[in-house]
C-alpha positions as CSV (number, residue, x, y, z in Angstrom):
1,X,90.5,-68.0,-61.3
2,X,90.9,-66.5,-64.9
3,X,93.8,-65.5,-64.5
4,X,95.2,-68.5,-62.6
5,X,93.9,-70.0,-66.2
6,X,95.8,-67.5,-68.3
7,X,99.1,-68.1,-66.3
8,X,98.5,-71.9,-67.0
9,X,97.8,-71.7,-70.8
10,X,101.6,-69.6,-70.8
11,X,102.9,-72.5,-69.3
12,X,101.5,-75.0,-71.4
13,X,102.9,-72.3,-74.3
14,X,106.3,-72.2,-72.7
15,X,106.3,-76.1,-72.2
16,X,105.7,-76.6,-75.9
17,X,107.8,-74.0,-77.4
18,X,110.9,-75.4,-75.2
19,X,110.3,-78.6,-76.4
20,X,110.1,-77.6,-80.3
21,X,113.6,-74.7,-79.3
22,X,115.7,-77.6,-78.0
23,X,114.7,-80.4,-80.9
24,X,115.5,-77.9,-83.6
25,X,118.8,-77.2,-81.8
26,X,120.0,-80.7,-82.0
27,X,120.4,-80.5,-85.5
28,X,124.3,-79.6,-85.9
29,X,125.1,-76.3,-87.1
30,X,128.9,-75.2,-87.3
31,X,129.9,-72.2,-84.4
32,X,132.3,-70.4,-86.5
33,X,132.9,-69.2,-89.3
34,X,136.2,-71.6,-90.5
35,X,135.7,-74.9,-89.7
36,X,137.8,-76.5,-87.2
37,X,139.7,-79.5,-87.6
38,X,138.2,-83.1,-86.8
39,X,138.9,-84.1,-83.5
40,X,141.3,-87.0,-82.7
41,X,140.2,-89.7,-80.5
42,X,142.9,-91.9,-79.4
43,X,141.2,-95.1,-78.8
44,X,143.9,-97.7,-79.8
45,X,146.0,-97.8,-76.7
46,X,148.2,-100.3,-74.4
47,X,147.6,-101.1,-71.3
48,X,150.2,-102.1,-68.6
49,X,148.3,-103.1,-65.0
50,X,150.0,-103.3,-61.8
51,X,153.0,-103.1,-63.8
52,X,152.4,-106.1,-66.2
53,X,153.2,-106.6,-69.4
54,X,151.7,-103.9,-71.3
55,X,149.1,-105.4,-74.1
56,X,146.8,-103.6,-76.7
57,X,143.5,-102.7,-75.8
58,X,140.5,-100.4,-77.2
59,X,138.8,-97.6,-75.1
60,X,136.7,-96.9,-74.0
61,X,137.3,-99.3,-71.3
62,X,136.4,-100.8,-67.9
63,X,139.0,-102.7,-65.7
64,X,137.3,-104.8,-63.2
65,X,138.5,-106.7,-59.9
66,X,140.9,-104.0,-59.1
67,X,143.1,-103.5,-55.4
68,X,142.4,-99.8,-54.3
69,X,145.5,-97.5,-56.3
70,X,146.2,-100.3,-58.6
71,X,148.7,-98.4,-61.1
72,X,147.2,-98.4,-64.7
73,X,149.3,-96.9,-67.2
74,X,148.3,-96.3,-70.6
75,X,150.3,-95.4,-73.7
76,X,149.9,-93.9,-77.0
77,X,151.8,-92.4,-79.8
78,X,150.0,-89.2,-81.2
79,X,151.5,-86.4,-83.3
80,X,150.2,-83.3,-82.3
81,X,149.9,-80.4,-84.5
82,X,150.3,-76.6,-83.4
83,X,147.7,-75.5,-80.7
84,X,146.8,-78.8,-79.9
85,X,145.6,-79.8,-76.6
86,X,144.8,-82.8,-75.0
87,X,141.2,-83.6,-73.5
88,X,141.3,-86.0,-70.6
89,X,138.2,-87.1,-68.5
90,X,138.8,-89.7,-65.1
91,X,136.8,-90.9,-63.0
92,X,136.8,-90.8,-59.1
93,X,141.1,-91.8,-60.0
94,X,144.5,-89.6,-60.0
95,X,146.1,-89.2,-63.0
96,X,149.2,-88.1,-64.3
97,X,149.5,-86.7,-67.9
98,X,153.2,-87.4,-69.4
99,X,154.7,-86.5,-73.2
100,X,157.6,-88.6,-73.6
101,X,158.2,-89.2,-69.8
102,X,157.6,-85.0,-69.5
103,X,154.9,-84.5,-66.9
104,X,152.7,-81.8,-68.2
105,X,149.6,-82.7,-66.0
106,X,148.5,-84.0,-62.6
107,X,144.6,-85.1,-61.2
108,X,143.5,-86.1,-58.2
109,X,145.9,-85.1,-55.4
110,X,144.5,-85.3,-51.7
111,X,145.0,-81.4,-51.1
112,X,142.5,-80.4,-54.4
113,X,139.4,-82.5,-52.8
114,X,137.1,-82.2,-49.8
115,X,138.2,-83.9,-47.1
116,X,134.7,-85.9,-47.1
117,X,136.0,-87.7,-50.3
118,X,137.8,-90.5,-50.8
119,X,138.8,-90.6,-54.3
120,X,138.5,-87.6,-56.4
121,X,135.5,-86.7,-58.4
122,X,134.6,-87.2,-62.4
123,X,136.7,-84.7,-64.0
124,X,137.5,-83.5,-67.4
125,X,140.2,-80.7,-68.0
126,X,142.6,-79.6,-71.2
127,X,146.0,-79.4,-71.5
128,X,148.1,-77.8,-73.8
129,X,150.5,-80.0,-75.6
130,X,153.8,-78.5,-74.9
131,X,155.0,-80.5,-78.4
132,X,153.6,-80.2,-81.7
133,X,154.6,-81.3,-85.3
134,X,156.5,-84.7,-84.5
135,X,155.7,-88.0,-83.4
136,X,155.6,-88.3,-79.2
137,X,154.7,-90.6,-76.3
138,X,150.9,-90.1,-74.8
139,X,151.0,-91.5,-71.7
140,X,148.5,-91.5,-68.4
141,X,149.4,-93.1,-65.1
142,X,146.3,-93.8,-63.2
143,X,145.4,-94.8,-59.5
144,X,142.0,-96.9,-59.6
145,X,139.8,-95.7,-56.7
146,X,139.7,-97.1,-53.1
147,X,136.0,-97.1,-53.0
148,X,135.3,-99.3,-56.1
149,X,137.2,-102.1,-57.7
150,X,136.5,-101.0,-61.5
151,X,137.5,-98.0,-63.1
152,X,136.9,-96.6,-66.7
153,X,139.2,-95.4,-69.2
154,X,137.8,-93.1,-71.6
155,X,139.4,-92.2,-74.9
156,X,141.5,-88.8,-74.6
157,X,141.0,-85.9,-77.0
158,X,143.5,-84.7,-79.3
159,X,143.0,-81.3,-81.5
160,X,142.1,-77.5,-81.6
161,X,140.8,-76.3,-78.2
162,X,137.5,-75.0,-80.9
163,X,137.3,-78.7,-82.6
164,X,137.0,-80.2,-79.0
165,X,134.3,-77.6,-77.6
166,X,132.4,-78.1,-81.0
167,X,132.8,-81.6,-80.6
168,X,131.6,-81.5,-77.2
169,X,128.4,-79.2,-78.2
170,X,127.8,-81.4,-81.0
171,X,127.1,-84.4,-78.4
172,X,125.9,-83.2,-75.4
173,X,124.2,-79.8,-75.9
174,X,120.5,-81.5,-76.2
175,X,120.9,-82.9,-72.7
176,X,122.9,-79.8,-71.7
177,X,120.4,-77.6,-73.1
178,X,117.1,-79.9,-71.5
179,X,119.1,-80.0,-67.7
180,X,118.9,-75.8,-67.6
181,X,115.1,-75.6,-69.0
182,X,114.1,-78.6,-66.3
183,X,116.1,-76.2,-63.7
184,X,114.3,-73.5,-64.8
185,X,111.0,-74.8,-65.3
186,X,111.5,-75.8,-61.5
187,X,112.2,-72.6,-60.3
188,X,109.5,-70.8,-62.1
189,X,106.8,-73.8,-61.1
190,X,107.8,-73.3,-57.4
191,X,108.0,-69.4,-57.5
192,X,104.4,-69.9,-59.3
193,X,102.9,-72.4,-56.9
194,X,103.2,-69.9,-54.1
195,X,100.9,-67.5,-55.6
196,X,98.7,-69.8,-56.9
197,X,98.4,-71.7,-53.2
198,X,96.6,-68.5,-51.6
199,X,93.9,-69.3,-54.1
200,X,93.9,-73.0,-55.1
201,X,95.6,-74.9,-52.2
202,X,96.0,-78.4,-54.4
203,X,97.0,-76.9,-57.8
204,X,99.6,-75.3,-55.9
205,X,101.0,-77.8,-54.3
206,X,100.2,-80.0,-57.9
207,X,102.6,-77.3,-59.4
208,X,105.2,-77.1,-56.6
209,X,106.1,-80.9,-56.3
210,X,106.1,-81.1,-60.1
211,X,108.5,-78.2,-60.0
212,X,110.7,-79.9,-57.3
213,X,110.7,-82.8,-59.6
214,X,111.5,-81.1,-62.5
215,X,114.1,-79.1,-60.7
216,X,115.9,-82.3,-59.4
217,X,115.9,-84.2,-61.9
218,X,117.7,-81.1,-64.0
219,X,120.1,-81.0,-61.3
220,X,121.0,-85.0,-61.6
221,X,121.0,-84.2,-65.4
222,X,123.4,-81.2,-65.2
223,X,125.6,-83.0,-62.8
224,X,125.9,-86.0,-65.2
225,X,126.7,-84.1,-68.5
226,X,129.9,-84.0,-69.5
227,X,129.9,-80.5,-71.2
228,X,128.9,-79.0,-68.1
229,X,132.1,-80.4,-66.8
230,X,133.6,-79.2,-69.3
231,X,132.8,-75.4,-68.6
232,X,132.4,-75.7,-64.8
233,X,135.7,-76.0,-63.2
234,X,134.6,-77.8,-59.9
235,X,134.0,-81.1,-60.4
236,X,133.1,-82.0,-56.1
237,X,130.1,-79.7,-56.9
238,X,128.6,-81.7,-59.9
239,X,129.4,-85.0,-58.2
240,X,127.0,-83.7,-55.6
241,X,124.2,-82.2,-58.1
242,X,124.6,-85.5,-59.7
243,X,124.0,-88.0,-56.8
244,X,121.8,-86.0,-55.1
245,X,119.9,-85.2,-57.8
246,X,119.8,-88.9,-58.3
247,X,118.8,-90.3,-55.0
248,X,116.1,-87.8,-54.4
249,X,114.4,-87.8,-57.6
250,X,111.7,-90.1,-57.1
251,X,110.4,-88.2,-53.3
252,X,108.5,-85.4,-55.4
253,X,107.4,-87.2,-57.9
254,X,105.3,-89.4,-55.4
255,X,103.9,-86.3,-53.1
256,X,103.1,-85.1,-57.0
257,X,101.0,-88.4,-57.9
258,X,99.8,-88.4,-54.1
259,X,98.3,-84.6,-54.3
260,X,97.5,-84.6,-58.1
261,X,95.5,-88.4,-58.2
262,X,93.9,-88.1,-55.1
263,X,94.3,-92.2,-53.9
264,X,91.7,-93.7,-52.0
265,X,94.7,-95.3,-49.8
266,X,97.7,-93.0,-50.3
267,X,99.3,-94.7,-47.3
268,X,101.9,-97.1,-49.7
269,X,102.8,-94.2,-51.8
270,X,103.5,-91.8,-48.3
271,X,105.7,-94.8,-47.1
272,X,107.5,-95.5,-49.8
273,X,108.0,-91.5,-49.7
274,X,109.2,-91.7,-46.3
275,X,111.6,-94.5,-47.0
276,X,113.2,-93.1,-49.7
277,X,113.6,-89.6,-47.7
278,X,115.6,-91.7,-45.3
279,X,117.7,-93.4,-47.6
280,X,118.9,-90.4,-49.1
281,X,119.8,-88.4,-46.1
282,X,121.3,-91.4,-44.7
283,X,123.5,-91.9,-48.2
284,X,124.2,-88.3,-47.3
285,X,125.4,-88.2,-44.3
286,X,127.5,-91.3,-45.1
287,X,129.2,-89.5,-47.6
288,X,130.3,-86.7,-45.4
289,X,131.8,-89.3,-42.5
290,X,133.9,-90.8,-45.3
291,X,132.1,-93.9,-44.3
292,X,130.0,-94.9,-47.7
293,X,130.3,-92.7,-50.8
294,X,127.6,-91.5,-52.8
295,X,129.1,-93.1,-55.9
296,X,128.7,-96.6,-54.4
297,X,125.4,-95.9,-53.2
298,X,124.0,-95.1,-56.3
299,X,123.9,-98.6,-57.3
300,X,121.2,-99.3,-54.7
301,X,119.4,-95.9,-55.3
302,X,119.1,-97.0,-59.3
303,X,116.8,-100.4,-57.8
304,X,115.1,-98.3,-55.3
305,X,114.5,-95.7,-57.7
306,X,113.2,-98.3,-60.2
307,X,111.2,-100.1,-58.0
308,X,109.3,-97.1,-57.1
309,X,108.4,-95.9,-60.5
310,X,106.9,-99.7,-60.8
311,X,104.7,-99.5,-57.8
312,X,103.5,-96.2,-58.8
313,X,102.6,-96.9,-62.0
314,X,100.9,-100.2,-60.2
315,X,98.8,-98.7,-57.5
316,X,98.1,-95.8,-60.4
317,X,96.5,-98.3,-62.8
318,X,95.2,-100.1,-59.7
319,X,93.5,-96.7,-58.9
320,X,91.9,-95.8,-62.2
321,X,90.6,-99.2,-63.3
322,X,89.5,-100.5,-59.3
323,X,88.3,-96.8,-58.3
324,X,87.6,-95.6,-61.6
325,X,89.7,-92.3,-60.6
326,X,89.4,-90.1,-63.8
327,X,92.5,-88.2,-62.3
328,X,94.6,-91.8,-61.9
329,X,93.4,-92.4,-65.8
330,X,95.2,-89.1,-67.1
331,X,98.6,-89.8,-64.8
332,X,98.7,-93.9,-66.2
333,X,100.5,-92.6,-70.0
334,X,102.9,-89.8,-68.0
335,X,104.2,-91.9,-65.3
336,X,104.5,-95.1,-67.6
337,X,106.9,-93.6,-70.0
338,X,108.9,-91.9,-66.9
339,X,109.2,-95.8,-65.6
340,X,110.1,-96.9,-68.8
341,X,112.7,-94.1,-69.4
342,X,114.1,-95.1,-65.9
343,X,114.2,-99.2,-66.4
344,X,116.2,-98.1,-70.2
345,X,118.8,-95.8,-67.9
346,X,119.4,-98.0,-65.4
347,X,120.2,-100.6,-67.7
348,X,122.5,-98.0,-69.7
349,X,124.5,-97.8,-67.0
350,X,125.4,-101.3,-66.8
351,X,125.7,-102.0,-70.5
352,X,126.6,-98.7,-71.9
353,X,124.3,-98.4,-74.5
354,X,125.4,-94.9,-74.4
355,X,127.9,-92.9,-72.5
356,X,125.6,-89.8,-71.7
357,X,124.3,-90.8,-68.2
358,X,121.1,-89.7,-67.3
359,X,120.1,-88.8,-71.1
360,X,117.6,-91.4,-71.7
361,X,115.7,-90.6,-69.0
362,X,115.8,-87.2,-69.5
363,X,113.9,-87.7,-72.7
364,X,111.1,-89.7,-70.3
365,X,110.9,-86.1,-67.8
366,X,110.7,-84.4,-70.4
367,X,107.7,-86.2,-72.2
368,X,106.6,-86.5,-68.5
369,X,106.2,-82.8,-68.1
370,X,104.8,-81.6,-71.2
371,X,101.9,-84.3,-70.9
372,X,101.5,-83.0,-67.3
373,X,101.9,-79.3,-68.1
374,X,98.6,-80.3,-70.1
375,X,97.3,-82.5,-67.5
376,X,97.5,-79.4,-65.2
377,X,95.1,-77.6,-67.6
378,X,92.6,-80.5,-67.2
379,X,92.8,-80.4,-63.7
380,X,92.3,-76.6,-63.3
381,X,89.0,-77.1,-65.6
382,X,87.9,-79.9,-63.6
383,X,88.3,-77.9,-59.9
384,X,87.0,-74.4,-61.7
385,X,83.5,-76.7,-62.5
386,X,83.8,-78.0,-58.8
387,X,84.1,-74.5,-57.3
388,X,81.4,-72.9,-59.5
389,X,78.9,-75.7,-58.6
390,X,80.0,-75.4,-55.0
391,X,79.0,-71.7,-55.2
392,X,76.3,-72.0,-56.8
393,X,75.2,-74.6,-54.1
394,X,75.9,-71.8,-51.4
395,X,73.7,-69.3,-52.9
396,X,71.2,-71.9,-53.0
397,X,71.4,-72.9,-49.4
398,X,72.0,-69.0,-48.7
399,X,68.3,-68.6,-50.4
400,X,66.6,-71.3,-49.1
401,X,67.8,-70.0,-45.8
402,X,66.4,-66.4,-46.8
403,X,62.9,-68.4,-48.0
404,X,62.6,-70.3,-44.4
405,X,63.2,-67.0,-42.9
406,X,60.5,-65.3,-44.7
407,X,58.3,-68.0,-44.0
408,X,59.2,-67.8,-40.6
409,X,58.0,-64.4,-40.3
410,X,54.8,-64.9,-42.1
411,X,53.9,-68.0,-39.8
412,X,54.6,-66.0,-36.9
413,X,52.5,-63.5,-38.1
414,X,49.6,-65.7,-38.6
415,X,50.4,-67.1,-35.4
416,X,50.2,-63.8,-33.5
417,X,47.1,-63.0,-35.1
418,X,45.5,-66.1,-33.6
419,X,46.6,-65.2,-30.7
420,X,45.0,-61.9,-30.9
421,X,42.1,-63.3,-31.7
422,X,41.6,-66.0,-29.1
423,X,42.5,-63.4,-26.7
424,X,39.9,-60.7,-28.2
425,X,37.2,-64.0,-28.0
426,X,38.2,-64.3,-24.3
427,X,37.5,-60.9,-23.1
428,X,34.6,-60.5,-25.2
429,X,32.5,-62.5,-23.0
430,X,33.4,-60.5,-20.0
431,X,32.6,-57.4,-22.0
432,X,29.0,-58.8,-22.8
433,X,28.4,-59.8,-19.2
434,X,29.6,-56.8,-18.5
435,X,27.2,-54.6,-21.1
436,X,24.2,-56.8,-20.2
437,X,24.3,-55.9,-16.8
438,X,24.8,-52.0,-17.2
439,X,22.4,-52.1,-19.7
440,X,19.5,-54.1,-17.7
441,X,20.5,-51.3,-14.7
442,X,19.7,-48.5,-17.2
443,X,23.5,-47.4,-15.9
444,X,24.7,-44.0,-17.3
445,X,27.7,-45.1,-17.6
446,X,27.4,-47.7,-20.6
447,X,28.3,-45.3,-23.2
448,X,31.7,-44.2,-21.8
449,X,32.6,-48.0,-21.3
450,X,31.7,-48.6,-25.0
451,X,33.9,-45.7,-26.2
452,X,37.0,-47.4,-23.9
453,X,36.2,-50.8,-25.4
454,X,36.0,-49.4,-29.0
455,X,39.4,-47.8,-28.3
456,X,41.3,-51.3,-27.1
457,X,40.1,-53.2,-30.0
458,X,43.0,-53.9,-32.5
459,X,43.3,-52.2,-35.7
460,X,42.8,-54.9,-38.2
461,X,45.5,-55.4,-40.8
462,X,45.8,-53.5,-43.9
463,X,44.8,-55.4,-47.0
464,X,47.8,-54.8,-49.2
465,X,47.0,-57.0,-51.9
466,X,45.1,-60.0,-53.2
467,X,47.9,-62.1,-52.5
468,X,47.7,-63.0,-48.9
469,X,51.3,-64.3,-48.3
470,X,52.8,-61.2,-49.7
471,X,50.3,-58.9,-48.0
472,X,51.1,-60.5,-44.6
473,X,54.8,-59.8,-45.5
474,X,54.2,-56.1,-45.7
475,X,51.8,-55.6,-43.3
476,X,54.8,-57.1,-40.7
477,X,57.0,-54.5,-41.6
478,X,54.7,-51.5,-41.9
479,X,54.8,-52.2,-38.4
480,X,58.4,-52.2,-38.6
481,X,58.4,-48.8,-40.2
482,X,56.2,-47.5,-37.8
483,X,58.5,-48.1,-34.8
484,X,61.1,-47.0,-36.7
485,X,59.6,-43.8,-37.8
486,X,60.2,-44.6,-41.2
487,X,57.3,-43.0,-43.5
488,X,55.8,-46.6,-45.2
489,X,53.3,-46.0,-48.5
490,X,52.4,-48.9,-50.3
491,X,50.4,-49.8,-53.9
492,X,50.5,-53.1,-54.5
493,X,48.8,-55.4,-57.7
494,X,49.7,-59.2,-56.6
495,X,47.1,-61.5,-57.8
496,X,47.0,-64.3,-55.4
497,X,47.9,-67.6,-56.4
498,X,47.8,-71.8,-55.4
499,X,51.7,-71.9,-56.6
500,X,53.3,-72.4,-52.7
501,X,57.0,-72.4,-54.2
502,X,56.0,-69.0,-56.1
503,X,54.2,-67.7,-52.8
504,X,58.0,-68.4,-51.2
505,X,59.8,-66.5,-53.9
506,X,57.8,-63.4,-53.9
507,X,58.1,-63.7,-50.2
508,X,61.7,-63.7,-50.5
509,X,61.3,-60.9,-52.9
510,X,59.3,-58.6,-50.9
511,X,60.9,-59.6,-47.8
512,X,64.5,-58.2,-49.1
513,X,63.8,-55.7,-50.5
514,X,62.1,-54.6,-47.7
515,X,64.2,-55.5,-44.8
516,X,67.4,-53.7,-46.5
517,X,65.0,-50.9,-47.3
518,X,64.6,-50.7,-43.5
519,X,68.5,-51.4,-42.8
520,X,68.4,-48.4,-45.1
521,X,66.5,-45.9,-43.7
522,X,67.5,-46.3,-39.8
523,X,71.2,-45.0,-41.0
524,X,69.5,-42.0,-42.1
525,X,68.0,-38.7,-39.8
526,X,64.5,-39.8,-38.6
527,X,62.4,-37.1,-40.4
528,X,64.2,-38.5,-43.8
529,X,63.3,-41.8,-43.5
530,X,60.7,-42.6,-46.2
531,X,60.0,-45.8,-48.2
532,X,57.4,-46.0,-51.0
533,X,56.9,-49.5,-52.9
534,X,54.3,-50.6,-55.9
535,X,53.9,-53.3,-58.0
536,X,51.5,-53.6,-61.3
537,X,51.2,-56.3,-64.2
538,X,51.8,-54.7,-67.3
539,X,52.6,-56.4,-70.5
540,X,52.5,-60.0,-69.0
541,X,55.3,-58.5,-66.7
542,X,54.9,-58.5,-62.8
543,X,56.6,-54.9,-62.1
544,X,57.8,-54.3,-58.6
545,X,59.3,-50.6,-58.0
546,X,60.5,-49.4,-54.5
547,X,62.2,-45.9,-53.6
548,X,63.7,-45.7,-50.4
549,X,66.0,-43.1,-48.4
550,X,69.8,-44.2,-47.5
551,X,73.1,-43.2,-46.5
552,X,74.6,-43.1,-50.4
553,X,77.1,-46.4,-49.0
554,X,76.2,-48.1,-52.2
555,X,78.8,-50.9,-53.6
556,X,78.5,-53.1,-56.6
557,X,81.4,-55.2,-57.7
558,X,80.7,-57.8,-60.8
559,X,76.9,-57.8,-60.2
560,X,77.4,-59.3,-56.9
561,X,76.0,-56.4,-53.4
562,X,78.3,-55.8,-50.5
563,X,76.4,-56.7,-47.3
564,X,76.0,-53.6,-44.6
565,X,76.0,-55.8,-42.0
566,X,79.5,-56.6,-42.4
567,X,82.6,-56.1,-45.1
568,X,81.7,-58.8,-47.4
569,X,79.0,-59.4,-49.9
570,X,75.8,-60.2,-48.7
571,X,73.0,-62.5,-50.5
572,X,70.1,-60.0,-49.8
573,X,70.1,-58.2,-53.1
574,X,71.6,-61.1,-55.4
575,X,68.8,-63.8,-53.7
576,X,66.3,-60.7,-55.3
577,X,68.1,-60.9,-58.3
578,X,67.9,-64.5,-58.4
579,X,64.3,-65.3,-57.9
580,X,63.6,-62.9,-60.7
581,X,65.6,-64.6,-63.1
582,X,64.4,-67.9,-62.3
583,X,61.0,-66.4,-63.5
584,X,62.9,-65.1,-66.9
585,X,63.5,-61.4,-65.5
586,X,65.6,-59.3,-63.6
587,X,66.3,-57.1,-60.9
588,X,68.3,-53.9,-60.8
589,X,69.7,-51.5,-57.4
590,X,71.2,-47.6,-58.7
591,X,71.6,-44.4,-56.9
592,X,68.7,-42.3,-58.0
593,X,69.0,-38.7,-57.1
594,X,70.1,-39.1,-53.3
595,X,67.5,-42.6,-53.5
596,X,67.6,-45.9,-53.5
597,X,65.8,-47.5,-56.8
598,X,65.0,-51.2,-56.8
599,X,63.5,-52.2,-59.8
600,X,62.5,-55.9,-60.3
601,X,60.2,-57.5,-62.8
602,X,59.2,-60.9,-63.6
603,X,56.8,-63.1,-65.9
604,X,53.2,-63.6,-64.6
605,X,52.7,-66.8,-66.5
606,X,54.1,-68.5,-63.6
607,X,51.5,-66.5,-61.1
């Protein structure tokens, strides 16, 4: 789990440094050495539609209530200097590029696009101006789409093929720049989440859907930009990043909210889930039967989208004020900027407060994933203090199990030896009939049948020590030892004591160590088996030593004792270890000279 922490805290490091990388590098700094000239924007432009009368217009600009290939020309007159070109973007409409009535460009034929669209994609391309030094007609001849009835004009670049790519880095290399570290951050959060998963099952899948999310909503972002149109020549390809990008943007962001929050009814937020799933593939597959294209589609996608950010951040709040979710408390900030980011975008694209789709709410995933880069760290803290205390809980029902055991044993000790002794009380009386009668018969024989009754009467347990639970304890597996052949020797000091939860522990203590003492010495040749225990007070310290013979299979990993009774770590030895500590001492196992050495001591204020 440390290092799950370390890899988080790079994260968190990466996270931040990205952040401060790209905000210094929207500051403008000139690309060469010379600068280029200022880039011309022809935005004062006339307009003939349908083949009206042309009139004077400003673009950018958006012609509604068009017929499908409506005929839109537009006309400038530009004087181009040497090594000019010409930067043209369209949208989903053909174009033709003339210079006084001298076609030096066409966009948008059938044969250039999939047959699964209808109109051609957003494009933008350069062209040479085959003209330069003298005053010339700029004209473009465009088809409006068949799928919409608007299409925008945007103004058309004139200068220095550097002053137009500086121009264009100038504008759009922050949200250029933020689509490839969201990609990336995807990638590496999903590559990461399946190495985490194997040991933390929620933080990795916390850290794969915020990857996905991170991933697709680069991929809408790096569709969208125009720069990356600029250097990627395959303008069907970013149409699909885009609008895929777009529709499916919200799905892991809810399976993120629905893993990472833990909702006591997650059912709305899996339906909601479900619904926009299908919505996308169906936008999909509409797109590729030429039926529905995605273009159209995203105008319903930016409400559904929308509308889902609201009823998260609903049922969120709902969550941490009703259920007083701590996890709901540290999502409400996060996902209420992401819905706010998403309400100001949707709303760009119907007013244009700017013309760089999907930048505003780029800025809100951003924000979004640093805060929950540092969420993550909370949660990981949080589920590290869960899984220590659910240790520590199973060592404690491990030892209690250990102590119920021991007592076991020692009740069924005292329990046999009542036995015995109703059963020794029972023959007795036969015996005395049995005496009387030889002996009032002056019988010969009442010696030998004394010698044969002195010979069947039970040794009587060894007195070990004062303490009577622990000497019951040994004297159960000195009998142990003496079936297994094992050579037993024993010099205890255990004061006895009214403490029954200290009785337990040094139960549990003597009980260990000597039933792995025995485990021990049966893996060993019969006439090696010894084991030779003691304990003493010295020093205000209860001292317990024991030697025993063994295999030399000893392993110790971080404290903790693998188990002989299988290949993982047992609780034997740590329980020992335990107990002693409780009682402010210790316990330690080492190889001494071919032997086993326990060595345990505790404080007799508590005895």
């Amino acid at each position: 789990m440390k290092k799950n922490l370390k890899i988080f805290t790079t994260l968190q490091i990466i996270l931040v440094l990205s952040a401060i990388i790209i905000t210094f590098s929207s500051f403008g700094y000139n690309m060469y050495q010379a600068k280029p000239p200022e880039p011309l924007y022809i935005k004062d432009v006339k307009v003939s539609v349908d083949g009206n009368v042309p009139k004077n217009i400003t673009l950018p600009y958006n012609f509604k209530n068009l017929k499908p290939k409506t005929p839109v020309t537009v006309t400038a007159l530009v004087t181009p200097n040497k090594n000019d070109m010409f930067c043209v973007k369209t949208a989903y409409s053909p174009v033709k590029i003339y210079t006084d009535d001298m076609l030096i460009y066409e966009f948008g034929k059938k044969e250039t696009y999939p047959n699964f669209m209808t109109d051609p994609a957003t494009e933008i391309y350069l062209i040479i101006s085959p003209v330069y030094n003298k005053e010339v007609e700029f004209k473009m001849e465009f088809l409006s789409p068949v799928t919409r009835s608007s299409m925008t004009v945007y103004p058309p670049i004139m200068s220095t093929f550097k002053s137009i790519f500086n121009e264009f880095v100038g504008i759009y290399k922050v949200q250029f720049l933020f689509s490839i570290v969201q990609l990336a951050i995807g990638v590496f959060l999903a590559v990461v989440s399946l190495i985490i998963v194997f040991f933390e099952k929620r933080i990795g899948r916390i850290l794969f859907w915020l990857g996905m999310f991170s991933f697709i909503s680069g991929l809408w972002e790096f569709g969208e930009c125009n720069f990356t149109g600029m250097v990627i020549k395959n303008p069907t390809l970013l149409y699909l990043f885009a609008f895929i990008g777009l529709f499916n943007v919200c799905i892991p962001l809810l399976q993120l909210a629905i893993v990472s929050i833990g909702f006591k009814n997650p059912k709305p937020l899996y339906i909601l889930s479900s619904f926009l799933t299908v919505s996308s593939t169906v936008a999909i597959v509409l797109q590729f039967l030429r039926i529905y294209p995605l273009s159209s589609s995203m105008y319903a996608f930016h409400f559904m989208n929308t509308c889902s950010l609201c009823i998260l951040s609903f049922l969120t709040v709902y969550e941490a004020v009703k259920n007083d979710n701590l996890q709901a408390k540290r999502f409400v900030i996060p996902i209420a900027i992401l819905t706010l980011a998403s309400l100001i975008e949707v709303m760009n694209y119907y007013f244009r407060f700017t013309y760089k789709f999907a930048f505003l709410f780029q800025n809100g995933v951003i924000i979004f994933i640093l805060i929950m880069g540092f969420t993550i760290g909370f949660y990981i803290k949080d589920f590290e203090t869960v899984r220590k205390q659910n240790e520590s809980l199973a060592f404690e029902i491990g030892l209690m199990e250990i102590q119920m055991s021991e007592q076991r044993k020692y009740n069924e000790l005292i329990a046999e030896n009542e036995k015995t002794l109703k059963k020794q009380r029972h023959d007795l009386r036969h015996h005395l009939i049995t005496i009387r009668e030889l002996a009032e018969n002056g019988n010969e024989k009442l010696n030998d049948y004394l010698d044969n009754l002195s010979k069947n009467i039970p040794a009587v347990h060894f007195n070990y020590c004062e303490n009577k639970a622990v000497s019951s304890i040994l004297s159960h597996y000195a009998g142990v030892c003496e079936e297994e052949k094992i050579d037993f020797n024993a010099k205890l000091i255990v004061p006895e004591t009214d403490n029954i939860s200290l009785n337990s522990d040094l139960t549990i203590i003597f009980g260990n160590l000597l039933e792995n003492a025995i485990e021990a010495c049966i893996k060993t040749d019969k006439d090696k088996r010894f084991i030779r225990i003691g304990s003493d007070i010295s020093y205000d310290m209860l001292v317990i030593t024991m030697d025993n013979s063994y295999d030399g299979n000893f392993v110790s990993v971080n404290g903790r004792f693998r188990s002989t009774k299988r290949n993982d770590f047992g609780i034997g030895l740590s329980s020992v270890q335990s107990v002693a500590r409780k009682y402010n001492g210790d316990a330690k196992f080492e190889d001494k000279d071919g032997y086993f050495q326990s060595s345990v001591y505790m404080r007799t204020d508590y005895i």
